[in-house]
KEFI-323486 format. One record per residue (C-alpha): residue in three letters; z, y, x. Coordinates in pm, whole numbers, plus 50000, padded with zeros to 5 digits. Last residue first. Layout:
<pts>
ALAZYX;...
</pts>
This chain:
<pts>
UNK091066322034481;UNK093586334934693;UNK092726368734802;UNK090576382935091;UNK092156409935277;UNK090166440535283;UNK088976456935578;UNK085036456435502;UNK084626456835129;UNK087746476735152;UNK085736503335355;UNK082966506135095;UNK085446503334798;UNK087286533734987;UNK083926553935017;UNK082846553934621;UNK086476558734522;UNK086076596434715;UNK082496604734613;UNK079816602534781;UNK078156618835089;UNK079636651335236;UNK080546647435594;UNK084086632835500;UNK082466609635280;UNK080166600835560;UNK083286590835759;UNK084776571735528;UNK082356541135517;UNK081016539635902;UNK083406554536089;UNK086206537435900;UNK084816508835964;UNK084526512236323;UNK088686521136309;UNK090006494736136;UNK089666464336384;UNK091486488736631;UNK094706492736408;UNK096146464836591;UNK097026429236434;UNK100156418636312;UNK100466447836029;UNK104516463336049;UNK103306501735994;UNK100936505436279;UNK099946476436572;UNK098786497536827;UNK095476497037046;UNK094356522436745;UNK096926546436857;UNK095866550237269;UNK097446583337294;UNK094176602737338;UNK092446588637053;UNK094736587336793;UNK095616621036955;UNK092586638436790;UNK090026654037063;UNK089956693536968;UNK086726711337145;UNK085776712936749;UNK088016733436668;UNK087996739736265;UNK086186708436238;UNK088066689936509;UNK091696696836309;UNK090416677435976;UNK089016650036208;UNK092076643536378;UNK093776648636046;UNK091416621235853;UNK091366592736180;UNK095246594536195;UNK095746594435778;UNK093166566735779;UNK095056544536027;UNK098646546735795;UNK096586537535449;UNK095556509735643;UNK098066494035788;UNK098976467835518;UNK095746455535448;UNK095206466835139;UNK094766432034900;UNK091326416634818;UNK089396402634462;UNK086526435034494;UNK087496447734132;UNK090876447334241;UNK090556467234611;UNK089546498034436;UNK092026507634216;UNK094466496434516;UNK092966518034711;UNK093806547634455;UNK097376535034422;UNK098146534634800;UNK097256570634767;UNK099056578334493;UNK102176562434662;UNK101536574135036;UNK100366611634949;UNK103746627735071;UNK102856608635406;UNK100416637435432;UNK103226657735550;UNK103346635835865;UNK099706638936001;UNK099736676635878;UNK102316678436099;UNK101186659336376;UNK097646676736346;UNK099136713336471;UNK101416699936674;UNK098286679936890;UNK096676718936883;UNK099216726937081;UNK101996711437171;UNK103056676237039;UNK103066650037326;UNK104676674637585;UNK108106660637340;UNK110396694037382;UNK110286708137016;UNK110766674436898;UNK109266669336515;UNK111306664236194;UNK109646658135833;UNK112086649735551;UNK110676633735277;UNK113376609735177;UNK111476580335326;UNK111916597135666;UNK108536616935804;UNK108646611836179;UNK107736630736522;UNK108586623036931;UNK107686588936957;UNK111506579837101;UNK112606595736760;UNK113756632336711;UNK114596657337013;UNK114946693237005;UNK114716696036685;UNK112366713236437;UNK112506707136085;UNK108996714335883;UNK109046720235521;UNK105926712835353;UNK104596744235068;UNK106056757834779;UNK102886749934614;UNK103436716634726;UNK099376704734865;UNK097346685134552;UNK096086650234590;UNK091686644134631;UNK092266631234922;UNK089286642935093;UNK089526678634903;UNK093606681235011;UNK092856669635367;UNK090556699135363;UNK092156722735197;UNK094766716735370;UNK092526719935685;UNK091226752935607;UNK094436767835524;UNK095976761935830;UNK094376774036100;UNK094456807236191;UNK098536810936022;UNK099026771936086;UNK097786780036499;UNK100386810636505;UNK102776786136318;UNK102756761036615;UNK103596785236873;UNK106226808636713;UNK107896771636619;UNK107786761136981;UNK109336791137105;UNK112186788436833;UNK112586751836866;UNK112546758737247;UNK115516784037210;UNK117316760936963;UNK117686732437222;UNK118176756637536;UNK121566775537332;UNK122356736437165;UNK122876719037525;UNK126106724937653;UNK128636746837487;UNK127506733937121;UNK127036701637212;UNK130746696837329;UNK131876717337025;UNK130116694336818;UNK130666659236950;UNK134056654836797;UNK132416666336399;UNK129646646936454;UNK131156614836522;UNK133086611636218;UNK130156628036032;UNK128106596536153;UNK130966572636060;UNK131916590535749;UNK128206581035613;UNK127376615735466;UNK128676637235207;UNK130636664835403;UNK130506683835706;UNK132186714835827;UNK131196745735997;UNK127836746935824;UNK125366754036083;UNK122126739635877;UNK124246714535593;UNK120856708635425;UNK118876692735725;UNK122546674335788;UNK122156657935460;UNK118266649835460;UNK119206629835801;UNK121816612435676;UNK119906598535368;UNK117326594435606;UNK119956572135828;UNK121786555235535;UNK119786534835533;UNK116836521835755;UNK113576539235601;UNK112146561835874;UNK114786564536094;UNK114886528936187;UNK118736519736272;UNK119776505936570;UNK120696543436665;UNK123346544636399;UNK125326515736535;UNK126576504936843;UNK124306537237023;UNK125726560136790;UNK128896551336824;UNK128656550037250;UNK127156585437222;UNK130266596937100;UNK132616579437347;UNK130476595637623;UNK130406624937466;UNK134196622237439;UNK134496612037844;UNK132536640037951;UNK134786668837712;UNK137736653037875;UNK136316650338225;UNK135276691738194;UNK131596697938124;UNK128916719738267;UNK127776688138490;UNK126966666638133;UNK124576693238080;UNK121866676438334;UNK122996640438223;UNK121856648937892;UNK118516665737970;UNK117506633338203;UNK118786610337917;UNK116686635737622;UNK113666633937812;UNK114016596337874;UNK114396590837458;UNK111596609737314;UNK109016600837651;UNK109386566237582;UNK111036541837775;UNK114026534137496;UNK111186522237280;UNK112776486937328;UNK116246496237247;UNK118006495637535;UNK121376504237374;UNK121826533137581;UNK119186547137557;UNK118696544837182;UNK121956559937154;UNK120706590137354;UNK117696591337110;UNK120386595936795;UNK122596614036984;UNK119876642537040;UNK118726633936650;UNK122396638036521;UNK122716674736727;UNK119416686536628;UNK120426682636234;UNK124076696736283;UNK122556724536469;UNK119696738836191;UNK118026767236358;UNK114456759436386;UNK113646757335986;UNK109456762635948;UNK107906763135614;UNK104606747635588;UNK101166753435368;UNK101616780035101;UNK104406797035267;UNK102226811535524;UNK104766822335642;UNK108146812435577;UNK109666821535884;UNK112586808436019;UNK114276822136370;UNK113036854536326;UNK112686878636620;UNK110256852736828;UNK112406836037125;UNK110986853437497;UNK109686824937694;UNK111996805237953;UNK113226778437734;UNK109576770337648;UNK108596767738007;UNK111746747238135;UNK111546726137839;UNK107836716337933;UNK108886710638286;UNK111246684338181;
</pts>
């Protein structure tokens, strides 16, 4: 918890939300009924021994619940208790990507900020909500918010120098246009045991407390995740591609190239940067459901989209070079 400790300690920035530069990301650091459901949500997945419940998004959050659990009275412990215990039959099973009604849930509470009453969600999750508030509220929410505001101030100081030149980037390479309006970006405390998602609704949260995204590593995680915006027209421009060739898009594909094109977005303007993919040990993993890890991917990806990244080709030029490698063969 040492990284709470420092972020808690630094001065918060005078604005809590900032949408500068709006043409990239917006930032929203204050929004309590969203930090609340995600601090349950993790705490649930403790309890239930879910099997990322070792990860850093879930202990963190155990060793910072049992710390506030000391400010509380037995009532207020056995309620938490009682609260987490929903979540954890229930709501935490869920995947918070795409298992309903948790992204509908989660684009609900991003909307309701600090409302003082909730409305429109699953009745079990505002059920819970609603008793756990107060309780949060006196506990934990002060330290939550005050490292989503220090890690915010962080982050958007490296989007200010950095930014524009890797949207423009990513947006070149993929050859999809950025929102004008610009990608909103909810910080909370705590998300997911891995620390950042984008939910099939389009809602991007990242922990303001996970050691795994500080730095220059926040800085590609949420590009990473806003370029999940590009997954249908994407998927459709391999597909082009993979018809005239007779194969299918192996179904962790689009997910590898999106770690190998931010890491390499973020090393061009910093080249000292060494993309997470690398340092967390992603291509040993098996991504988006595919049987087989994302390490068969990566040499051919060096070796087709690469030089498209340096210059060479055109953009359908390089994918039906790296399908003619990766692609699953179809029945004849």
């Amino acid at each position: 918890m040492a990284a709470l400790v420092a972020v808690v300690s630094m001065p918060p920035p005078v604005a809590a939300q900032s949408p500068r530069p709006a043409s990239i990301f917006t930032f929203e650091s204050d929004e309590f009924w969203l930090n609340l459901h995600h601090f349950l949500y993790v705490l649930g997945r403790g309890e239930a021994t879910m099997a990322d419940a070792s990860r850093a998004g879930v202990t963190l959050a155990v060793a910072d619940a049992e710390r506030g659990i000391k400010s509380l009275t037995d009532e207020e412990r056995k309620t938490w208790a009682a609260t987490v215990g929903v979540y954890a039959s229930g709501i935490s099973k869920l995947d918070a990507v795409r298992g309903e009604p948790f992204p509908t849930i989660t684009a609900a509470l991003a909307a309701a900020d600090d409302a003082p009453a909730l409305s429109g969600i699953d009745a079990t999750a505002a059920e819970a909500l609603m008793r756990a508030a107060p309780i949060y509220r006196k506990a934990w929410w002060p330290a939550h918010r005050a490292a989503n505001r220090a890690w915010q101030a962080s982050i958007e100081a490296l989007v200010v120098r950095h930014g524009t030149a890797v949207r423009d980037l990513l947006a070149t390479w993929y050859g999809l246009p950025w929102p004008s309006g610009g990608y909103a970006v909810h910080v909370s405390a705590y998300s997911v045991a891995v620390g950042a998602y984008s939910s099939s609704k389009g809602v991007l949260v990242v922990s303001s407390v996970d050691p795994t995204y500080q730095g220059l590593n926040g800085l590609e995680m949420i590009f990473h995740e806003a370029m999940h915006q590009w997954d249908g027209p994407f998927f459709n421009a391999l597909s082009a591609q993979a018809t005239p060739l007779n194969v299918a898009v192996p179904i962790d594909l689009p997910h590898a190239m999106i770690f190998f094109t931010t890491g390499e977005a973020v090393r061009r303007v910093e080249p000292a940067h060494v993309p997470y993919a690398d340092t967390l040990g992603i291509w040993s993993l098996q991504l988006s459901g595919a049987r087989r890890p994302a390490e068969r991917l990566k040499r051919p990806l060096e070796e087709t989209w690469r030089p498209y990244l340096n210059g060479g080709g055109t953009r359908d030029q390089a994918l039906a070079a790296l399908l003619a490698r990766v692609g699953v063969k179809s029945a004849q």
